[in-house]
BADO-923109 format. One record per residue (C-alpha): x, y, z; residue in one letter. Coordinates in steps of 0.02 Angstrom, whole numbers, padded with zeros to 5 digits, always signed. Example, Ala and Ser with C-alpha at 12.3 -4.5 7.8 and 13.67 -1.06 7.14 Angstrom:
! BADO-923109
+00615-00225+00390a/+00684-00053+00357s/
END
This chain:
! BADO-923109
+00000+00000+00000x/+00073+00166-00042x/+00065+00313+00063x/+00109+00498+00067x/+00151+00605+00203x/+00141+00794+00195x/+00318+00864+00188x/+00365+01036+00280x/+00290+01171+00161x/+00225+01048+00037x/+00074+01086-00057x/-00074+00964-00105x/-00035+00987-00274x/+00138+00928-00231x/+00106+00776-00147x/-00048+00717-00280x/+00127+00722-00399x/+00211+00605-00280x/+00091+00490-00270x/+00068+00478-00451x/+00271+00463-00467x/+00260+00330-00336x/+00110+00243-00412x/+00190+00240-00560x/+00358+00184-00503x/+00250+00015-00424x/+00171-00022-00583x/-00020-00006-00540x/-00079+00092-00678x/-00004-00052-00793x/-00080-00140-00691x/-00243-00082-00692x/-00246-00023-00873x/-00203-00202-00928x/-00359-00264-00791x/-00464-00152-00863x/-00539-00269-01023x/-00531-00469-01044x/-00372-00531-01096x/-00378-00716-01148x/-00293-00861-01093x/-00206-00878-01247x/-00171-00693-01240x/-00091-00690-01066x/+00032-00841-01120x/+00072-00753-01283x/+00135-00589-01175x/+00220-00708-01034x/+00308-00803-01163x/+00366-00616-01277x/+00421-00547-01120x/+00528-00712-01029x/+00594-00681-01219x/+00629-00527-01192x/+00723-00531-01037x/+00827-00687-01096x/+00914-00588-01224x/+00935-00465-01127x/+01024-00556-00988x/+01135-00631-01119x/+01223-00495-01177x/
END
């Protein structure tokens, strides 16, 4: 869970930012975008499978 306290002097506008930043930073608007419609099965293996891929060739170099 992410929370924000109010720094000395800080305005609302300010911390909304930080949150955002922080949000952000922990993925949940990825998150929630990619929640936000059905994704099939088929789908979710495809993107699993592209992005294990991914990260394989990017280990090996």
């Amino acid at each position: 869970m992410i929370k924000v306290k109010a720094r000395a002097g800080e305005s609302v506008q300010q911390m909304v930012k930080r949150f955002k930043k922080m949000c952000e930073k922990e993925g949940l608007i990825r998150d929630i975008k990619r929640n936000s419609y059905y994704e099939k099965p088929s789908e979710k293996n495809r993107r699993k499978r592209r992005k294990a891929r991914r990260m394989a060739s990017i280990s090996s170099r």
